[in-house]
C-alpha positions in Angstrom: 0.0 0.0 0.0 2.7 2.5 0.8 4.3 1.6 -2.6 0.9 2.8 -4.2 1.1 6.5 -2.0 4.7 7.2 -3.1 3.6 6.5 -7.2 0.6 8.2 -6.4 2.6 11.1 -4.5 4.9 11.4 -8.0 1.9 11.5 -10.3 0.6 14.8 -8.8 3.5 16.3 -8.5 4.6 15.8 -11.9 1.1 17.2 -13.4 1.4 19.9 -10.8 4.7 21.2 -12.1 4.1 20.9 -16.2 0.7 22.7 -15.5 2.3 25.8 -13.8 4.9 25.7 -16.4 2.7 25.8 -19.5 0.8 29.4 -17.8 2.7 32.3 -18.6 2.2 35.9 -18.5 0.6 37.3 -22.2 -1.0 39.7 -23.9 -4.4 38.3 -24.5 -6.5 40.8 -26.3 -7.0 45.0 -27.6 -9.5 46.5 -28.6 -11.6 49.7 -28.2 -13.9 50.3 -25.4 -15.4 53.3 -23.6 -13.9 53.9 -20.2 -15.4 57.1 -17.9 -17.2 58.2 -21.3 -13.7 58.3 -23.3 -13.1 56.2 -26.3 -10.3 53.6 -25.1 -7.9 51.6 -26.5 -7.9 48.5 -23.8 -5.0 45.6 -23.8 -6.4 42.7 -21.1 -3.3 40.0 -19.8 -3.5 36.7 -18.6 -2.3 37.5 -15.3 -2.5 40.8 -13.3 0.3 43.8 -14.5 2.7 45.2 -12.2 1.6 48.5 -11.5 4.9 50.0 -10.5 6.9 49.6 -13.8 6.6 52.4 -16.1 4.0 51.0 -18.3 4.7 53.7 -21.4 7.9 51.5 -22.4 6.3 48.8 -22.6 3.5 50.1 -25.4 3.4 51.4 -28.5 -0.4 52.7 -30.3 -0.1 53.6 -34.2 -2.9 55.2 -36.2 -3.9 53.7 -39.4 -1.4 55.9 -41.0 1.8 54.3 -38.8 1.7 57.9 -37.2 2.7 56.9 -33.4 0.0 58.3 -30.5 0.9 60.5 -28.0 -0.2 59.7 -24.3 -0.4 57.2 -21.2 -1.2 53.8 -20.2 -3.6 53.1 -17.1 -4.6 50.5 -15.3 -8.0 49.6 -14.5 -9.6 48.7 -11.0 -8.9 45.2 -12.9 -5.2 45.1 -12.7 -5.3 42.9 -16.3 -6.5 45.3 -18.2 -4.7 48.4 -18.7 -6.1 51.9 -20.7 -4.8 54.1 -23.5 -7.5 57.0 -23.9 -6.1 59.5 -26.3 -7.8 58.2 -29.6 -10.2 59.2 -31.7 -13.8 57.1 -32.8 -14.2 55.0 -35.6 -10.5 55.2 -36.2 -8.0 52.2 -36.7 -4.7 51.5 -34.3 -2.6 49.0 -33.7 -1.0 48.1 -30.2 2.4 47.2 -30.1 2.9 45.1 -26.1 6.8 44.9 -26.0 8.4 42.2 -24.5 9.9 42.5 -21.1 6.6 44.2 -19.2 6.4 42.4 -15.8 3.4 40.7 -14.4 2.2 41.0 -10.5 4.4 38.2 -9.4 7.3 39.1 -11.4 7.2 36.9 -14.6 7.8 39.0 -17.6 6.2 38.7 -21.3 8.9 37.2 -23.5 7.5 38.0 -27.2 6.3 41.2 -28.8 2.5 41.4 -29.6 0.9 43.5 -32.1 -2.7 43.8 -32.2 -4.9 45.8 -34.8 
């Protein structure tokens, strides 16, 4: 019987470890929303964002015309989804999430992602 707890034991363990392996910190989805009444650009992660980094270096937001966007990134009260407000209706962006932007517990994204 003990033989049974200790194969038993290594089982878990093992699917324990390759599942928190396989989740990593990504960019899931942009798109535009309305946030407080402003049009929105709005980026949701996987996993909560450190709210300390400087989230500017992390983003890029280009108008249809590859002219780059002036502004700021905000979190929400959801600290997965973060904010760009300075954009216009009815017009096309893309988001640029660079790698390197640091999730809540430290992991950090470790590919590019463009959404448009």
């Amino acid at each position: 019987m003990k033989k049974n707890f200790v194969f038993l034991g290594i089982i878990l363990f093992a699917s324990i470890t390759t599942a928190s392996a396989d989740d990593k910190f990504e960019a899931l989805f942009a798109g535009q929303q309305t946030v407080d009444g402003n049009n929105a650009l709005a980026v949701t992660f996987s996993e909560p964002v450190d709210t300390r980094q400087n989230l500017d270096t992390y983003f890029s937001v280009l108008s249809s015309d590859e002219t780059p966007q002036q502004g700021s990134w905000i979190v929400s009260k959801e600290p997965q989804i973060i904010y760009f407000t300075n954009i216009e209706p009815a017009n096309q962006y893309t988001v640029i999430v660079l790698k390197g932007l640091k999730d809540a517990s430290g992991s950090r994204l470790e590919t590019e992602k463009n959404f448009q």
